[in-house]
N, C-alpha and C positions, 0 to 999 in steps of 0.2 A: 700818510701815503699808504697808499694798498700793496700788500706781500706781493701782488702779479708788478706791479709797479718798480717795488724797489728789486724785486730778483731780474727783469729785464734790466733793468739798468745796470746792474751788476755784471750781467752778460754783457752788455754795452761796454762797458769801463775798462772791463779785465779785457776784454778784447783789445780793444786800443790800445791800454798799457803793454800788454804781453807782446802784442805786436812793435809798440815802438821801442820796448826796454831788450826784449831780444835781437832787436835790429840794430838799435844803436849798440850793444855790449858786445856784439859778432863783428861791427865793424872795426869798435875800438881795437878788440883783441887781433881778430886779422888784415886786417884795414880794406882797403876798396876792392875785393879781387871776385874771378867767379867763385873761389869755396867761398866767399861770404856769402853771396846771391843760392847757393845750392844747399849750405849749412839752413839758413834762415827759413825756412819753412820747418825742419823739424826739430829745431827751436823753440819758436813761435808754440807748435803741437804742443811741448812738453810743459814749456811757462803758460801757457792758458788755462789748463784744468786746475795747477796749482794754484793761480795767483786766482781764480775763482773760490776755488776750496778755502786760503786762505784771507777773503773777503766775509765768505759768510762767518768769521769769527770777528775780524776785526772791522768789518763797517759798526756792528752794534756798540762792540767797545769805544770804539774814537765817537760814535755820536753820544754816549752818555760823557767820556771825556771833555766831549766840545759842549756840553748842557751842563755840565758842574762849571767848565770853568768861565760860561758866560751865563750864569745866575747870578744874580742883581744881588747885592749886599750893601749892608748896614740897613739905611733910609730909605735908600732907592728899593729892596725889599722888601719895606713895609709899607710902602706906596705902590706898588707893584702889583697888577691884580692876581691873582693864581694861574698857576701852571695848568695846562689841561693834560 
């Protein structure tokens, strides 16, 4: 994947999450009212930048997590062509 690739998508993701985990944990906490509808944009604001920021550390870490722990072992290994 290309860096222009994976950082839009990054912006993609965080987006959506930050938008439906601040939306749903404002309604949880207040439940259906206008402060929830009036809370919920700067929210949204504050959990975006973060849960971006703390992608660009953990996307790399959980994809070598997810490449360790689905690496073929024993047999299957050695019949396995190499990793690129």
């Amino acid at each position: 994947m290309s860096k222009k690739f994976v950082f839009l998508s990054q912006v993609f993701m965080t987006c959506i999450m930050a938008a439906t985990m601040s939306g749903l944990m404002g309604l949880i906490f207040t439940g259906p009212s206008l402060e929830w509808l009036a809370a919920w944009p700067k929210q949204f604001a504050i959990a975006w930048p973060i849960a971006f920021a703390l992608t660009m550390v953990a996307w790399p870490a959980s994809m070598a997590l997810a490449g360790r722990a689905l690496r073929p072992r024993g047999e299957a290994a050695a019949a396995a062509p190499p990793a690129r």
